[in-house]
N, C-alpha and C positions, 0 to 999 in steps of 0.2 A: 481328546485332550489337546492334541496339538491346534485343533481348530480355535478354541476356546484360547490355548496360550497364543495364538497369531491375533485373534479380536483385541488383546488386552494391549499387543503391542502396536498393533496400527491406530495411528492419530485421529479423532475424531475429526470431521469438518471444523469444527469450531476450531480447533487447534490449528488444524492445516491452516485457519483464515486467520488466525496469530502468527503463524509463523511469515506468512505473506506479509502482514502489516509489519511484521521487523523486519523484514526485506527490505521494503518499500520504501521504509523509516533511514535504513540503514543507505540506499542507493541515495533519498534525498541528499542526508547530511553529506555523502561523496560528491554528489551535483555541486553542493555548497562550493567545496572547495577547488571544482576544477576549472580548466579556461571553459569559456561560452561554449565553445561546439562539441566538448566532451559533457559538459552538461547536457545540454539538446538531444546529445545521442542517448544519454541515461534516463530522462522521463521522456523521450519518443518510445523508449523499450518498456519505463513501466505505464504507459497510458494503452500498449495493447494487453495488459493484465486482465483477466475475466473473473468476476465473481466467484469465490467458492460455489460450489453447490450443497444443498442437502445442511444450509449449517445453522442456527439458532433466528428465530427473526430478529431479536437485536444484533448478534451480530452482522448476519445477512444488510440489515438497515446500516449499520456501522461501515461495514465494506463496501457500502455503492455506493456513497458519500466520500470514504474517503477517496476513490477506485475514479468519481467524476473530476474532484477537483484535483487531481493528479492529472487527467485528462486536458481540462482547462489549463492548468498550469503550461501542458504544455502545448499547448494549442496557441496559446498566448506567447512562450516563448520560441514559439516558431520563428526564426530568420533576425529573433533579435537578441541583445545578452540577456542571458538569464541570471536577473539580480534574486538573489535569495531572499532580500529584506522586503519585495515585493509585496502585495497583497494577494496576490494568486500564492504566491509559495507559503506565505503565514498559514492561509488557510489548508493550504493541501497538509502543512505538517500540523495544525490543529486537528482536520480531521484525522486522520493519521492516529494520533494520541488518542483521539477519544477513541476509536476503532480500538486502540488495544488496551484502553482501558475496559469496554464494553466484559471483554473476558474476565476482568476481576471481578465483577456484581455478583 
């Protein structure tokens, strides 16, 4: 029994890769608001973020999408400010969204 009540309380992949996507979500909108080089340091930390494993292929597809252009984003804002109205940051918080909408279908 206790085996059975531990499976019901551990998160599925797919959940764990929701709760990543509200992380994610949640550190961009902080990037938003801080000076240039505390941003930098916040997507240099979520661009070495890895894929869940083991989780749904639309989610799976949902999180490498959003997981690259988090990457990009910050790749791009390497050594320069990092403007949020951007086109690298539209995208990374569009994908984003869709990654956590992917869990509502």
């Amino acid at each position: 029994m206790n085996n059975v009540f531990n499976r019901q309380l551990a998160p599925t992949s797919d959940e764990q890769s929701l709760i990543k996507a509200r992380y994610c979500r949640s550190i961009l909108k902080v990037a938003a608001i801080s000076t240039d080089q505390e941003a930098r340091g916040l997507l240099e930390g979520l661009a070495t973020e890895q894929p869940t494993t083991n989780t749904s292929d639309p989610m799976a597809e949902a999180e490498r999408a959003a997981l690259a252009a988090i990457r990009e984003l910050a790749g791009h804002q390497h050594g320069r400010s990092a403007a949020h109205g951007s086109s690298e940051w539209q995208r990374a918080m569009r994908t984003i969204e869709f990654w956590l909408n992917v869990h509502d279908r």
